[in-house]
C-alpha positions as CSV (number, residue, x, y, z in Angstrom):
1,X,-19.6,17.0,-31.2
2,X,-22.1,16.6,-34.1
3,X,-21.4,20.4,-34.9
4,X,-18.0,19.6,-35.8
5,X,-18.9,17.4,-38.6
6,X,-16.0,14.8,-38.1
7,X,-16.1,10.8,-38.4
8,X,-15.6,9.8,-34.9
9,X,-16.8,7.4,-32.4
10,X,-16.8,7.8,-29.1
11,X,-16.5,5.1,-26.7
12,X,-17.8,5.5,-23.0
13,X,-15.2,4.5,-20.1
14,X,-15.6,1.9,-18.0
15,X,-13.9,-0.2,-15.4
16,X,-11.6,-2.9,-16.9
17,X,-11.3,-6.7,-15.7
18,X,-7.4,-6.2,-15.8
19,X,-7.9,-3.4,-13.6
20,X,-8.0,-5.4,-10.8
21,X,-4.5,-6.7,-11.3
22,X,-1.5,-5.3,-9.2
23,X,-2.9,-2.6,-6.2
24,X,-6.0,-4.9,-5.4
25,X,-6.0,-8.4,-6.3
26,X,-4.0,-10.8,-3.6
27,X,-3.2,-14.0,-3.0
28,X,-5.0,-16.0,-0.8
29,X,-3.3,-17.9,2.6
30,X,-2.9,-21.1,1.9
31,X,-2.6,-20.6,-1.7
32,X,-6.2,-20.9,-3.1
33,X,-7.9,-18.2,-4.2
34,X,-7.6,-14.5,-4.3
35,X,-8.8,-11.3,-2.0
36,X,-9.7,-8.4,-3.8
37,X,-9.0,-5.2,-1.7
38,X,-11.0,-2.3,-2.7
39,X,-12.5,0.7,-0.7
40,X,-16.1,0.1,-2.8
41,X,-18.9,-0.3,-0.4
42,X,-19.3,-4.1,-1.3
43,X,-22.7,-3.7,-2.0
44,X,-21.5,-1.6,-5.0
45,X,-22.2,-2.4,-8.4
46,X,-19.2,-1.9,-10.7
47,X,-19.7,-2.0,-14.0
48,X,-16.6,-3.5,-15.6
49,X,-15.4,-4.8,-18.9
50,X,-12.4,-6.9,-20.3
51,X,-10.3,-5.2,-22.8
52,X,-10.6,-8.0,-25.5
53,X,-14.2,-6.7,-25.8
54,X,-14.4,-2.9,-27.0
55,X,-13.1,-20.9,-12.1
56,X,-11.1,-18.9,-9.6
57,X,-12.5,-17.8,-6.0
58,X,-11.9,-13.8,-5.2
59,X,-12.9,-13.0,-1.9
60,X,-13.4,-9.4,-0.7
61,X,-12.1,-7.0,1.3
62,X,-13.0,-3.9,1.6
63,X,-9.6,-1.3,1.7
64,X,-10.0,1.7,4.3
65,X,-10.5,4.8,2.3
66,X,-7.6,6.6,3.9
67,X,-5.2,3.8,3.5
68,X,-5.6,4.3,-0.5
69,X,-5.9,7.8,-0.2
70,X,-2.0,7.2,1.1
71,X,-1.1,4.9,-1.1
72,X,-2.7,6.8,-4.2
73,X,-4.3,9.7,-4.7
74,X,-6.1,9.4,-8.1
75,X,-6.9,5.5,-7.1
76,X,-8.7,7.3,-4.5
77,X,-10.6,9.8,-6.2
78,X,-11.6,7.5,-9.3
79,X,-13.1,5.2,-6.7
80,X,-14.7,8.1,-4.7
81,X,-16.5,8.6,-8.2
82,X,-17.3,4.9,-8.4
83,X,-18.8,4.5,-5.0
84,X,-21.0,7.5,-5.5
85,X,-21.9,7.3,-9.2
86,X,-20.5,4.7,-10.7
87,X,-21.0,3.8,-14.7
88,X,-24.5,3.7,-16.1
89,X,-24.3,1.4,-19.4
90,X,-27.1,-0.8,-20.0
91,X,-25.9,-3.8,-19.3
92,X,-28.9,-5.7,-20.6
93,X,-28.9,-3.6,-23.6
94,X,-25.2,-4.3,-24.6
95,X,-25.2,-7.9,-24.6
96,X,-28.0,-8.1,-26.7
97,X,-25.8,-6.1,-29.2
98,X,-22.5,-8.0,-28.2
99,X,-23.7,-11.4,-27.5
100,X,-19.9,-12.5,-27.0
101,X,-19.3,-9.7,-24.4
102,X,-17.2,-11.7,-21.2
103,X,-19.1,-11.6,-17.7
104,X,-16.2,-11.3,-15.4
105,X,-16.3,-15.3,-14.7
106,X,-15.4,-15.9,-18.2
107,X,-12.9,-13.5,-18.4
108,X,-11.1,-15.0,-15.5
109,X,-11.4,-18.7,-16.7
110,X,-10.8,-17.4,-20.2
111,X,-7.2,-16.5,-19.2
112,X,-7.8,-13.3,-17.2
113,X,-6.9,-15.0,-14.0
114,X,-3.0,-15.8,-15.5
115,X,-3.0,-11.8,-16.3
116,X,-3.8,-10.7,-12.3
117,X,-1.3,-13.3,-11.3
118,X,0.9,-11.6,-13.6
119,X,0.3,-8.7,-12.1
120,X,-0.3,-9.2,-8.6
């Protein structure tokens, strides 16, 4: 890329917050709370992000890989990547850059949670 000689930036993917709105984040029964249904291995660490950077309970529940293989096929194999590899920013590193960078509680209390409703 530096052979090209061009002004670019390039920014390295990641998980997003939001992500989890829609196919994985469900209501509770009985109305408090949410279940996050994923096929992760829920020892797992994925490293995520909320899109505004570039106190709600979530349980979890870990989704049977053939039932999202089903339902979606690229949902399947971007999580087969995530379970085996996953993302490899320095974490550490990047907040001392971006001091303002959400953890994924803030995010949710931060208005985050009103966009999963949204979407679930």
């Amino acid at each position: 890329m530096r052979a090209l000689d061009l002004p670019l930036t390039i920014v390295r993917p990641v998980y997003f917050f939001e992500n989890f709105g829609g196919w994985g984040l469900q209501p509770r029964e009985g109305g408090e709370g949410y279940t996050l249904a994923m096929p992760l291995s829920p020892g797992t660490t994925l490293q995520s992000v909320a899109v505004d950077d570039i106190g709600a309970r979530v349980d979890y529940f870990q989704l049977p890989w053939e039932a999202l293989k089903e339902q979606n096929e690229d949902l399947y194999l971007m999580n087969q990547f995530l379970e085996r590899e996953g993302y490899q920013a320095d974490i550490a590193a990047l907040r001392a850059e971006y001091p303002g960078l959400h953890t994924f509680e803030q995010w949710l209390a931060e208005g985050g949670l009103a966009h999963l409703r949204k979407a679930a």
